[in-house]
N, C-alpha and C positions, 0 to 999 in steps of 0.2 A: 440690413433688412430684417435677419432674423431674431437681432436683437429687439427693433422694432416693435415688432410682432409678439415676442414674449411679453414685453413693458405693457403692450396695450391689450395683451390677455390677461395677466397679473390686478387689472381694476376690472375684471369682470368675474362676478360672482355668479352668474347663473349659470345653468349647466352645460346650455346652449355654447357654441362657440361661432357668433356673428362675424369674428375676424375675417376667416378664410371666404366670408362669402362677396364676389365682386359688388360693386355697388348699381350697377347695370342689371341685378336679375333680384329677383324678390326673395328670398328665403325659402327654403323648403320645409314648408311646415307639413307634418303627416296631415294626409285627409282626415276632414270630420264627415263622418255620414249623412248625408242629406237624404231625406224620404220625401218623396213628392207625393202630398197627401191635398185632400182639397182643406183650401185656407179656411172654410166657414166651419171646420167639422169641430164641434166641441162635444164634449161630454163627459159623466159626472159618476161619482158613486160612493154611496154608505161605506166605511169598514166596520170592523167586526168590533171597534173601540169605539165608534159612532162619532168619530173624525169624517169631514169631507175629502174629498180630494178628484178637484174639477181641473180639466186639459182642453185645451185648443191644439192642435199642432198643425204648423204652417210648414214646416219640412223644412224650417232654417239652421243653420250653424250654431246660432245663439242663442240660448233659453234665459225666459226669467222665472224664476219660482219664489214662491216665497208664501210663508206663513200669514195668515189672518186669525187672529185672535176675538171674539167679540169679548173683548173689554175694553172700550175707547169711551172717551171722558161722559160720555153720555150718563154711565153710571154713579158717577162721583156725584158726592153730598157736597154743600156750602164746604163741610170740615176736611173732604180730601181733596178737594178741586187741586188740579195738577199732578196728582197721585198716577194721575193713566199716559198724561205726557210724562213723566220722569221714569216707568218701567220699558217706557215706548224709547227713549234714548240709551237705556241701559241695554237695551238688545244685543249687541254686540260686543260687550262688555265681556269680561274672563267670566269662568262656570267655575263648577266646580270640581272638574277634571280638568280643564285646559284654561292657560293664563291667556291676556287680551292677543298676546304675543303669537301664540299656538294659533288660535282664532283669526287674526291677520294675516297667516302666512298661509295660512290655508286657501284664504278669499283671494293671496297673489297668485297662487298657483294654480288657481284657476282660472285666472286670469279675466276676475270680477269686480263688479262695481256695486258693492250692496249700499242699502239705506233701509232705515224704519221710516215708518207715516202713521197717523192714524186718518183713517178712510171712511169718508160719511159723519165721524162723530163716535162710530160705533163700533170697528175694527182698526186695532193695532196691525199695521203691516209691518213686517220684515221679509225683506224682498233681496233676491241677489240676482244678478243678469252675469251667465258666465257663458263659457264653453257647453256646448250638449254635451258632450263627454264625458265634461267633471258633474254633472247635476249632484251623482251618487254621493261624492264627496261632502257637495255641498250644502243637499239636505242633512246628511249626517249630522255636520258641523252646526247648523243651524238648529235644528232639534237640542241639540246637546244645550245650547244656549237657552233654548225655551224650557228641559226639560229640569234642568239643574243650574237657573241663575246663581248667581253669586251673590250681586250686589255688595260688591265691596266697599268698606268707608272712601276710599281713595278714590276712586272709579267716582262713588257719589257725587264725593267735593266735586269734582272736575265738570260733572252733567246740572249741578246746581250752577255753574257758572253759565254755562251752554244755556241753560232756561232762561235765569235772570237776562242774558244777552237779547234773548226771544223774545222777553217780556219788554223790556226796554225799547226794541225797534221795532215792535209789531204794530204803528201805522206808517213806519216806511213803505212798506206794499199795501197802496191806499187800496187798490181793487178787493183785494187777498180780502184785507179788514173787515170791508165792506160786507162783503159777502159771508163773512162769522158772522156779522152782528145780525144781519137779516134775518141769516137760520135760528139763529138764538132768541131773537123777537119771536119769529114764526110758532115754534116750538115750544118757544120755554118761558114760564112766566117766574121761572124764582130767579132769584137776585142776582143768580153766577152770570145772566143777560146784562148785567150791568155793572161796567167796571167801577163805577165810583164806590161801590155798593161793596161788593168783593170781588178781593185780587184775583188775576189770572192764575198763580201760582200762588202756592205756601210752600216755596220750594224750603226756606230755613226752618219751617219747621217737620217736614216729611222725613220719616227716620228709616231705619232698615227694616223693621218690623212691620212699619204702614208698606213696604213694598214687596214684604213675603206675602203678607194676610191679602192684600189684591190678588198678587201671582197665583196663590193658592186657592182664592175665589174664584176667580176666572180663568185660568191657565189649566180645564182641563177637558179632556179626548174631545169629549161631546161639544164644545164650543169652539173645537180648532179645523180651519179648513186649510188644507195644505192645497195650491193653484200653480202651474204650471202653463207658459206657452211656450210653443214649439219645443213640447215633449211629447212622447205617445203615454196612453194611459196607463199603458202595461209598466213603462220604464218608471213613472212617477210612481205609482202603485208599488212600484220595487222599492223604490226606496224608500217611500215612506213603510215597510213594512219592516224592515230593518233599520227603523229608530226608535222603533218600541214605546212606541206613545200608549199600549194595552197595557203596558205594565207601570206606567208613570206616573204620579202625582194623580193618586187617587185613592178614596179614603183608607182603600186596606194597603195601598203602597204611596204614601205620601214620596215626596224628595225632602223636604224639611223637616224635622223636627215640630211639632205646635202647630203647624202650618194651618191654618182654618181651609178645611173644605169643604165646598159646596157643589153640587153637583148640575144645579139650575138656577138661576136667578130669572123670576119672570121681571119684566120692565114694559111700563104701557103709554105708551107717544101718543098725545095730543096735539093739535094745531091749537096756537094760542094768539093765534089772530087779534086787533083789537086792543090790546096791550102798548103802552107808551112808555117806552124809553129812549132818553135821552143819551147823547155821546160827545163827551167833549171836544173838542181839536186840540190834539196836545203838540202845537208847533212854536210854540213858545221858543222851544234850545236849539229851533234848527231856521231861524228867519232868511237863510240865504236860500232856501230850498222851496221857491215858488209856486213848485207843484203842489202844495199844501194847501195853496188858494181854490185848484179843482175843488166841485162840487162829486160825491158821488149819492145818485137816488136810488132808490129800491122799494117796488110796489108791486104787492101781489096777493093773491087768495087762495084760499083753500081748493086745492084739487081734490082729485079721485085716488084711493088705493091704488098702488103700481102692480098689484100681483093679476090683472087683465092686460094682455100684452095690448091689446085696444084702447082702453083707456091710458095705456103708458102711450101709445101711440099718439092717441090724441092729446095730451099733455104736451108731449115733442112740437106738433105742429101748431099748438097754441104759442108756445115759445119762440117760434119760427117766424110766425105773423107779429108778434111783439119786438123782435131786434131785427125785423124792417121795415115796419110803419112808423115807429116812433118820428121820425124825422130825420132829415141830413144836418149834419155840423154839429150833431152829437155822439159819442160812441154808445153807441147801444148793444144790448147783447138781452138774451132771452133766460130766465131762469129756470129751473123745475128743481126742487129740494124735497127727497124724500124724509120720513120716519116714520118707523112702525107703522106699516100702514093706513096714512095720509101721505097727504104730500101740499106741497104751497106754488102754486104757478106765478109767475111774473115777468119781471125784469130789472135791470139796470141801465143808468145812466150817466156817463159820466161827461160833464158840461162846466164853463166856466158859470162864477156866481151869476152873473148878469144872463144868463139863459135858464139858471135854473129852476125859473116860475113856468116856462115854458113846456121846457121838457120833462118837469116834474108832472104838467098837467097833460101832456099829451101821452106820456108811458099811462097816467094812471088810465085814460080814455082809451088804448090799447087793450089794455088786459080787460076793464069793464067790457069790450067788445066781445069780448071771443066767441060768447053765444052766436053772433050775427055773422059767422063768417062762412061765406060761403062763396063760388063761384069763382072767376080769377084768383081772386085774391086768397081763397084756400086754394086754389090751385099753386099759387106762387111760396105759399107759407109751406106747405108741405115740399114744395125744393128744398126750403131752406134750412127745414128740420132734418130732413134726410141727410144736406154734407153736414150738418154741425156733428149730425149724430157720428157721420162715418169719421169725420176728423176726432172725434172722441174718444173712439177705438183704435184708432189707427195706427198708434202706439202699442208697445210691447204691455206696457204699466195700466196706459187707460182701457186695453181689451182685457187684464186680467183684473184688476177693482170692477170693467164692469160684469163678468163671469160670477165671481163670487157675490157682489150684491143681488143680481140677479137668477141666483141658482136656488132651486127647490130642496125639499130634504136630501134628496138621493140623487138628484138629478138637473141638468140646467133649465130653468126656467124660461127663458128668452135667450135665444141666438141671435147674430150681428142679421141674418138673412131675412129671419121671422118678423124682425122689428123694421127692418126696411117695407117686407112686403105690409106689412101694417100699417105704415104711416101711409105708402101709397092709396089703401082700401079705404083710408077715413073719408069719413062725408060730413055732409053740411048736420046731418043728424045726429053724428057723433058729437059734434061741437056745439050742439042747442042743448047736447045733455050736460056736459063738463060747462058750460056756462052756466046753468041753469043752480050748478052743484059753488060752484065762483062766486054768484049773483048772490047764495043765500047765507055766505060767511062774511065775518068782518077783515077787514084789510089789513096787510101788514106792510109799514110803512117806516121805512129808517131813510135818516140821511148823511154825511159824513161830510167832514170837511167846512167851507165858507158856507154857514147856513142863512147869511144875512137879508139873501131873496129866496127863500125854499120855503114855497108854501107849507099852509098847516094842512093837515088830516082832515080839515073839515073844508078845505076849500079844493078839495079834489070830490 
């Protein structure tokens, strides 16, 4: 038996020893602290480096924190498109003090689950969900990565593959797609909206120099928000004060060598409604995969600026009344796509070809309504706004992308509470203004997939 018992301790490397513990009782893992704090309470604030650093804390075990950058592909030209997804997969890559090696054993020991994103368009996220315990650790480690990339040749090759794979399969998730091209219509009227036009990626041509001169544009104090849920402010504020982002990549302390910095880049969002482009179906290499024949629709108009938590609200229940009128036997869902202060209200639809004259004409007869909504039927829209919203948050991920999007200079802009009671307080007059503001912009109108009955633009 106790030779056993050594054999089957001998393949265990961690420090723990699980052998001795019967299989009838759980492990005795030391307590984590729990603080029973109220779930809604967020809040924000300036450091002295003019970094953010916004907290929710729900009094759970498990935090997610994670870095927002505003440099997401939003700023890239025709010539560096892909430049902000490829520093955005490098995230976790070796620095310049610690190999990828050092960096991975860190995120196991704390027993985390990190990823990059980029969020809206226009924040690179690097997020980690660990222990509360280890947060300290693991902003450390995480900064360290932001503050002294590497960008290794090796590390490169290996995320050029990881792109091209991205680029390759990115109308497998027909919805996902869908919903890029929309915002990209909405928004943007130069070419990067149009893949035939220009590629996703110049991943073979993007070199180590085009990834310091971004980092070094954008990767600094004043553009970085460090977000936290179920941490307190005090514990997050610790640690990010002990990563020294005051003394980091900035003009009189660069981290690279040459490294161009800049201290502001202004950038100014347009709704570019109105605009026609086209999207191939590229199902050619994949004819056993039928779901290709779905249609997906998208139609919508010009909103109101989201910095009135009112008009965000009315947005919400505009979208609410759109993904349940539409009609049944089609999946319908509600949109709201901000930038820079506009935004594009609408929807989706996703239907077989032979319905998609239908429901392409009844989503566009939705959204043209919104002005007229009033009485049950805003009564029932603003239900529906209310769970989308709370399902929206109601993750660890989607309460903190919506924290940071929605935060003020120094402080949160919109709470999960504020924006409930607001969707409640809308009226029929709220919605004759946002219609009125709908009624007087041109349409944004994509379609994706089997376009062979999808009406045109001018028969909506």
């Amino acid at each position: 038996m106790a030779k056993r018992l050594a054999a089957r301790r001998g393949y265990c490397t961690f420090p723990y020893n699980y052998c001795d513990v019967p299989m009838s009782s759980n492990y005795p893992c030391p307590a984590t602290r729990r603080v029973p704090t109220d779930p809604q309470n967020a809040s924000g604030q300036k450091m002295s480096s003019g970094s953010k650093v916004i907290v929710q804390d729900n009094g759970q075990a498990t935090s997610l924190v994670g870095y927002y950058i505003d440099a997401g592909a939003r700023y890239e030209s025709r010539a560096q498109a892909g430049v902000a997804d490829f520093v955005t997969k490098m995230m976790f890559r070796s620095n310049l003090q610690s190999s990828d090696f050092q960096v991975y054993k860190t995120f196991q020991h704390a027993g985390a689950n990190y990823w990059s994103n980029q969020v809206n368009g226009r924040y690179i996220g690097v997020k980690v969900e660990c222990r509360r315990d280890t947060v300290n650790e693991v902003v450390a480690r995480l900064t360290e990565n932001l503050v002294i990339p590497r960008f290794a040749p090796h590390e490169m090759n290996l995320v050029r593959e990881i792109l091209d794979n991205n680029h390759a399969t990115k109308t497998h998730d027909q919805k996902a797609y869908a919903l890029k091209q929309f915002a990209k219509t909405a928004f943007s009227a130069s070419s990067l909206a149009n893949d035939e036009d220009c590629p996703g990626f110049n991943v073979d041509t993007i070199t180590h120099d085009d990834l310091i001169n971004w980092w070094g544009t954008y990767f600094t104090p004043e553009r970085v928000t460090l977000a936290g849920v179920n941490i307190s402010a005090e514990e997050l504020s610790a640690a990010y004060e002990k990563s020294e982002w005051s003394t980091a990549n900035t003009a009189d302390h660069p981290s690279h060598k040459n490294a161009n910095i800049a201290t502001e880049v202004n950038q100014v969002g347009a709704y570019m409604g109105g605009n026609t482009h086209e999207f191939f179906r590229k199902s050619e290499a994949f004819k056993n995969q039928q779901f290709y024949n779905d249609v997906y629709v998208s139609y919508g108009r010009q909103g109101m600026g989201s910095a009135s938590i009112k008009d965000f609200a009315s947005m919400l229940v505009a979208t609410g009344n759109v993904g349940a009128s539409v009609g049944t036997g089609f999946g319908t869902e509600g949109l709201l796509k901000s930038f820079e202060g506009t935004s594009v209200v609408g929807g989706m639809v996703r239907c077989r070809p032979e319905h998609a004259d239908v429901a392409a004409k009844n989503l566009a007869a939705s959204v043209n309504a919104t002005g007229s909504l009033a009485g049950s039927e805003l009564e029932a829209a603003k239900k529906v706004a209310a769970v989308n919203f709370l399902s929206s948050t109601n993750t660890r991920e989607g309460l903190l992308d919506f924290l940071v999007l929605h935060s003020g200079t120094a402080s949160i802009g919109k709470t999960v509470p504020a924006v409930l009671q607001a969707i409640s307080d809308v009226t029929a007059a709220d919605m004759k203004k946002l219609g009125d503001v709908m009624g007087a912009s041109a349409p944004t109108y994509t379609a994706f997939g089997d376009l062979s009955t999808v009406p045109s633009i001018r028969d909506l």
